[in-house]
N, C-alpha and C positions, 0 to 999 in steps of 0.2 A: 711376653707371656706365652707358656706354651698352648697348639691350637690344631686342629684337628678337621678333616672334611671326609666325606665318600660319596662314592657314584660321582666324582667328577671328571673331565674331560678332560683327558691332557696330552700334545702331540710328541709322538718318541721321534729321536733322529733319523730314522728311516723313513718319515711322512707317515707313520700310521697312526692312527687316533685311537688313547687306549682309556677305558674307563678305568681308573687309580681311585684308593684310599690314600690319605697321605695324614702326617703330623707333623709339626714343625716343634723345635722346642731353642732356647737363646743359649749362647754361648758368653761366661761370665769369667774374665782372666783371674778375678779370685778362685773361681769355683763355685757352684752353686749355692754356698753358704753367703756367697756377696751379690745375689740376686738383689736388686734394688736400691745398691749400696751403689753400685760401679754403672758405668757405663757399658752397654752388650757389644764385645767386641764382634760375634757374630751368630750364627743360626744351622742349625741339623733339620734336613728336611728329608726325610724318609717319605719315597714314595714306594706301594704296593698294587700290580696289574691285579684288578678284579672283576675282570672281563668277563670272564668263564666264568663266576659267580653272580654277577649283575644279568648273565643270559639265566642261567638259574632263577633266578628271583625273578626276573617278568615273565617266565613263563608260571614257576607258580602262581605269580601273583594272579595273571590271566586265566588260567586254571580253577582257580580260585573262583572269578569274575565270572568264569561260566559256571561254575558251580553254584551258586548263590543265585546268576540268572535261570539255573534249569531249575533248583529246587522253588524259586517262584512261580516259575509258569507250573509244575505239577502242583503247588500249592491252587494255581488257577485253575486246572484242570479239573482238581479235586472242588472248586467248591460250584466250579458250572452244574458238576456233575448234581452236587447234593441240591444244588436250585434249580434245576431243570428239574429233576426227577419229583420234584416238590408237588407237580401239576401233571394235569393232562389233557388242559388246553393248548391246541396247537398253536394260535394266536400270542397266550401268555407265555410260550416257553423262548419263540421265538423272538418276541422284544426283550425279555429277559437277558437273551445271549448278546442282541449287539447293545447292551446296557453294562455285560459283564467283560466281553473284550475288548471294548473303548472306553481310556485311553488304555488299557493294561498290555494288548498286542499290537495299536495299531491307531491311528488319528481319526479313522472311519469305517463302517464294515454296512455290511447290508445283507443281505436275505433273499434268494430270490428263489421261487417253489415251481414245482412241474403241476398244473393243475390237467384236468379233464382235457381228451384231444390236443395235447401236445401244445394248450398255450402256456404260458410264463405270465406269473404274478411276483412282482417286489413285495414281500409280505411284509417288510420291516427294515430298518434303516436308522441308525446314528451316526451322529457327528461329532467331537468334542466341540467344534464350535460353534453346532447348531443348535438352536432351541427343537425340543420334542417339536412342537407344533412345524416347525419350518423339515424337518429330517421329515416327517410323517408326509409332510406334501410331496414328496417324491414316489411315494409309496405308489401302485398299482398296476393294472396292467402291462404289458408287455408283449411286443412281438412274438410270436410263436417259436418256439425253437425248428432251425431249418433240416432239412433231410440229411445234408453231408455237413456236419460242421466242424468249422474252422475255428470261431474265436474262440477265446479262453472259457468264456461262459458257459457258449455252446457243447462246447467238446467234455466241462464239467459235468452239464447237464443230464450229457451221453454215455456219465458213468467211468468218464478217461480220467487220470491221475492228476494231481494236486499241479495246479501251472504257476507259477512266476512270474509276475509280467512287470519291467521294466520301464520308466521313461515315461509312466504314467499311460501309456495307451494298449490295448487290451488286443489289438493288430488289424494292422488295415484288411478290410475283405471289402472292398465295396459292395455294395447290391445284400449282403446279409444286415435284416433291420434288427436282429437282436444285436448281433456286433454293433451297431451304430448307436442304439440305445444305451449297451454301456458306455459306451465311448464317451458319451454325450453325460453319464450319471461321472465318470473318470473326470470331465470337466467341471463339475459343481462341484466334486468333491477337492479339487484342486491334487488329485493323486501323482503321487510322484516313482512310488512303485506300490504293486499289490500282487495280493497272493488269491487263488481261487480256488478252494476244496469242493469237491460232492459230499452231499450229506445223504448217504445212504447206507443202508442198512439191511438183512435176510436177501441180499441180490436185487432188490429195489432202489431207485434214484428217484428220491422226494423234492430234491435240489439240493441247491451250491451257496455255501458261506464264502462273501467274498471282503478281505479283510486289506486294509491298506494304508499307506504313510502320506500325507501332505506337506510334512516338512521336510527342508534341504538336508543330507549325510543321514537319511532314516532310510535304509534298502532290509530284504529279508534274506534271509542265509536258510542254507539245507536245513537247519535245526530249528527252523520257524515251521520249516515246511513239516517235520515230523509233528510239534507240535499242534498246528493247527488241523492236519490231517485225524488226529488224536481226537479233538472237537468236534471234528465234521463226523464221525463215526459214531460218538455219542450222542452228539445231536440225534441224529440218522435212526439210532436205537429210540429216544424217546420221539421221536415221531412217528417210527411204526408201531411201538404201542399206544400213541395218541390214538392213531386212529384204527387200533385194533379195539380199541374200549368205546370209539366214537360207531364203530360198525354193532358194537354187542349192546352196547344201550341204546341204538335204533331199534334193533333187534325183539328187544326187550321193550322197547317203548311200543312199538307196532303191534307185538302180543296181547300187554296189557289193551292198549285200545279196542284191538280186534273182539276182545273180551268183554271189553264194555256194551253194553245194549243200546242200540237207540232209546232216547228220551221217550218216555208215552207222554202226548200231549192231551188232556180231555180240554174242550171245548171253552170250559168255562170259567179254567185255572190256566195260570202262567207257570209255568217250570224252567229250569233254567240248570245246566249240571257246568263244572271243569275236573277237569284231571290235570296235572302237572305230575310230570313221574319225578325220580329221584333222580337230582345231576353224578350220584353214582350209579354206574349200569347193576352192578350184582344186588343194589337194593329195590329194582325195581320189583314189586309185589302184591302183596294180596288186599290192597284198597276194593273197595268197589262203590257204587251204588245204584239206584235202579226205582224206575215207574215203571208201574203196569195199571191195568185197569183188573179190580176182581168180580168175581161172577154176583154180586149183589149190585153193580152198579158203583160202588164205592172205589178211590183209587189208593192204591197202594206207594206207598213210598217207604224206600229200604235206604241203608249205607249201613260201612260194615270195614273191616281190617281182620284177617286173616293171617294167626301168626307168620310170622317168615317175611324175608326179604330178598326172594329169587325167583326163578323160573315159576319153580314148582311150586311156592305160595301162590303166582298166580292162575296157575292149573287149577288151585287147589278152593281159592276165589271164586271161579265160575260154578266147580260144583255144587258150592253152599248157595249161593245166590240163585241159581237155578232150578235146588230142591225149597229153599224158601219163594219162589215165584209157584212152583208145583203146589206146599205144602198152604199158600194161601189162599191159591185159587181152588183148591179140593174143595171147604164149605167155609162159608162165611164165621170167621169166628173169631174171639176178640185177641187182640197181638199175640197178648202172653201164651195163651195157647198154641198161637202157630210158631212161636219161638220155643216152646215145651217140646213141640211136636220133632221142629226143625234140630236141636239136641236131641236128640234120641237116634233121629235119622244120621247125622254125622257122625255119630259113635259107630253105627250100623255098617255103613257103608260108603264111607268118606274116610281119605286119609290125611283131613285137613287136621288139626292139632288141637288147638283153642282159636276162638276168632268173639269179636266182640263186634253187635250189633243192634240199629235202630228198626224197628218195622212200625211203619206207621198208617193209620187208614184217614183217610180226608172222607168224611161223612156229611150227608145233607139232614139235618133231622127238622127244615121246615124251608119252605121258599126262603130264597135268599138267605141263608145260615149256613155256615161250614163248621163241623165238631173235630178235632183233634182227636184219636184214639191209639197211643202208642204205649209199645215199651222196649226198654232198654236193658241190652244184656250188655252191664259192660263198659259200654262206649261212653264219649261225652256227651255233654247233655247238648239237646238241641237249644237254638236257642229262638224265640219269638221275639219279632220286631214291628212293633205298631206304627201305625202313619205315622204320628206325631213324634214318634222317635223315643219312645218307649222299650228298655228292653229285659226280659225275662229268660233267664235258663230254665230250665225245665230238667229241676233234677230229679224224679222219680227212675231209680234205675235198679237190677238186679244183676245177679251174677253173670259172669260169661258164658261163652257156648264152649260145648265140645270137652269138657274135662268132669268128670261123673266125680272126681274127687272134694270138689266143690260144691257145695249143700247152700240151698237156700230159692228166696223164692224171686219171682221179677212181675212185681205188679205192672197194672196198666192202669194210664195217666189218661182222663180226660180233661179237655179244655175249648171252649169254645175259641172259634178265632175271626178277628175282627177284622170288619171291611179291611182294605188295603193292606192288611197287615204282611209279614212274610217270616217265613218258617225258613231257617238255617240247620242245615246238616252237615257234617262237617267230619274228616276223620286227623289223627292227632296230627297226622302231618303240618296241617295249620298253624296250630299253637303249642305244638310240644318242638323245642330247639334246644340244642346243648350246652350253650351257655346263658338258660334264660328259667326266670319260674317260670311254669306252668300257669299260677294265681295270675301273678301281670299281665300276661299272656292274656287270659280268658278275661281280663278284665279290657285290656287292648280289643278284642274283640267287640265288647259291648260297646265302649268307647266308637269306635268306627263304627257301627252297624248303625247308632244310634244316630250319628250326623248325616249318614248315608241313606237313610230310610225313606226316604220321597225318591230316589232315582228311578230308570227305569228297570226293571231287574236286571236286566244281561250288563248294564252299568253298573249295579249294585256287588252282583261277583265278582265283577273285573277289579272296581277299588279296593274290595276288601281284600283280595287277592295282594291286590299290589300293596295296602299300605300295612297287610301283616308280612309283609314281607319274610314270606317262612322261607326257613334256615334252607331245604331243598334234600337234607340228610333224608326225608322219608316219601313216600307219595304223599300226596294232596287230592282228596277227593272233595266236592262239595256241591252240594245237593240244595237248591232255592225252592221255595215257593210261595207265588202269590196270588193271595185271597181278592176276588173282584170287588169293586166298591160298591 
């Protein structure tokens, strides 16, 4: 029968070895009409050198092989990019990365940052064949990076170019403990070679990604090195705006605080305030609240949100809160009026917007009795929480401040309030979240307040705190108080 092969090997008379096609086909002394009929008297075997074409064809094909390897790793590239950039925690960007280039560049990689006075922290660390918990015990400190450096690490650290290192050891320097350090991380991780980039970024070195093979015939080539150089640069970028966002919402945190008042304590009552700003910096804003004592002897209690979500809402924060401290203590008079008052004055002379607020007066109107006298422009309602775990909103409320286009009026709510009881104020931050009602929300509220209502106040805030666990998109003000038994 005839039969056919290619790419195979066959030696020519000269001793060279040549790659050939070939075919064979039978020879029939009838003719090939007596195929099958006769016996093959013999065979045609046509061989063709396809040397220079079989060179051809592995080089495409390897061409190829890097072509399909590089558009993977930019496929990697591209999606570090889109999950890093997801965050702006420095912590979660960084376990993120050696989660996303092991095993895709590498058997093992690690993380190691420049902190304050030139020491070195392991921030992070995978394995393929470690469990999280075992890779994470490697993690922390670290010898200080030294004056003149030598190892791979070092010299990373220093802002020097992408190193290579061979044979699994990172180079002998005796007497340098970061070099020893790694050395010693080179031996857990079983590395047989590894590559070490800096990740920085605007002329800053934050630290060095260091990425590596454990298994036998795994080495890195120049084109590891472009690539992972690639990474360490984008890293480098989402870490200086990590912590260009982690400087402007200290910034903005320390503002806002600075703004807040100390608590007035009167002698006879428990008070108890938090603030939590927003985990974004540009929303940090015009929350407030506020005690004071007023000139009848009664004490005042305020909380309040100030449209906006910036600097300038919380500029804009102090002012209203400040001409309502002015506008109460002028003469004793009931809420709604000093909130009548306090709209008027910020149309006057405020370039705060709209803002919605509580003012409230803690009144004695006989030994041992405290009277409620508030009203509400606005805001949510406060809420009362009795010993026995009783709990009421208090929804008597009127319109907002600061917009003359809105008509209408804001009564004021009396109520007495009972021994041990405690009065909640609270701005939406609490219970307004984006993927949540509002109703549940306020109902979670009463829910906790209600199981929580024997603690001791500074407990009482903190759980409630914790178990509304608000979303963090806005500030959080909140405003306690407790009636004596």
């Amino acid at each position: 029968m005839p039969d056919h092969g290619d790419g195979e090997h066959f030696a020519h008379r000269d001793g060279r070895l040549l790659t050939c096609s070939w075919s064979s086909a039978p020879i029939y002394p009838g003719g090939p009409s007596m195929a099958g009929t006769e016996a093959v008297a013999g065979m045609v075997l046509v061989f063709q050198d396809v040397s220079e074409r079989s060179v051809i064809e592995d080089e495409l094909r390897e061409r190829m092989a890097r072509m399909r390897r590089a558009i993977s790793r930019l496929r990697l590239v591209a999606e570090i990019s889109t999950v890093l950039s997801s965050t702006l925690n420095e912590e979660e960007v960084l376990r993120r990365l050696v989660r996303l280039v092991v095993p895709a560049l590498g058997g093992w990689a690690e993380v190691d940052l420049l902190v304050s006075d030139g020491r070195v922290e392991r921030a992070a660390a995978a394995h393929r064949e470690l469990t999280p918990d075992e890779a994470a015990a490697l993690e922390g400190p670290l010898p200080p990076l030294p004056r003149t450096p030598r190892g791979a690490l070092a010299r990373a650290l220093r802002g020097g170019a992408t190193v290579v290192v061979g044979g699994g050891d990172p180079g002998p320097y005796p007497g340098e403990p970061l070099d020893d350090a790694q050395r010693d991380l080179f031996r857990v991780m079983g590395a047989r070679s590894a590559i070490v980039a800096p990740l920085a970024a605007r002329g800053e070195v934050y630290g060095a990604l260091t990425l590596g093979h454990s298994r036998p015939g795994h080495r890195y080539e120049d084109d590891d090195g472009l690539i992972v150089e690639d990474i360490a640069r984008r890293v480098g970028l989402v870490l200086a705006n990590a912590r260009l966002f982690a400087a402007q919402r200290n910034t903005a945190e320390a503002m806002q605080r600075s703004l807040l008042p100390p608590l007035f304590q009167p002698h006879d009552l428990q008070l108890q305030a938090r603030y939590l700003p927003a985990t974004e910096a540009g929303r940090v804003g015009g929350d407030w609240y506020d005690s004071f004592e007023l000139s009848d002897g009664a004490t005042g209690l305020a909380i309040g949100d100030v449209v906006g979500h910036d600097l300038q809402a919380a500029a804009r924060m102090a002012q209203v809160r400040n001409m309502l401290r002015a506008l109460a203590w002028d003469r004793p008079a009931p809420p709604s009026s000093v909130l009548e008052r306090l709209d008027g004055a910020i149309d006057a002379v405020s370039e705060a917007e709209t803002a919605t607020a509580v003012f409230a007066r803690i009144e004695r109107p006989g030994a041992g009795r405290r009277r409620l006298r508030w009203c509400n422009a606005g805001h949510l309602p406060p809420l009362l929480i009795t010993h026995d775990g009783g709990t009421l909103f208090l929804e008597e409320h009127g319109m907002l401040l600061g917009d003359p286009g809105f008509a209408g009026s804001r009564p004021d709510g009396v109520r007495d309030l009972p021994p041990l009881s405690t009065l909640l104020l609270y701005t939406d931050g609490l219970v307004e979240t984006r993927h949540s009602d509002l109703t549940d929300r306020l109902v979670g509220l009463r829910r906790h307040s209600a199981q929580l209502a024997r603690l001791p106040l500074s407990d009482l805030c903190d759980r409630v705190l914790e178990r509304m666990a608000p979303g963090r998109e806005d500030d959080v003000a909140l405003l306690a108080l407790r009636i004596p038994g």
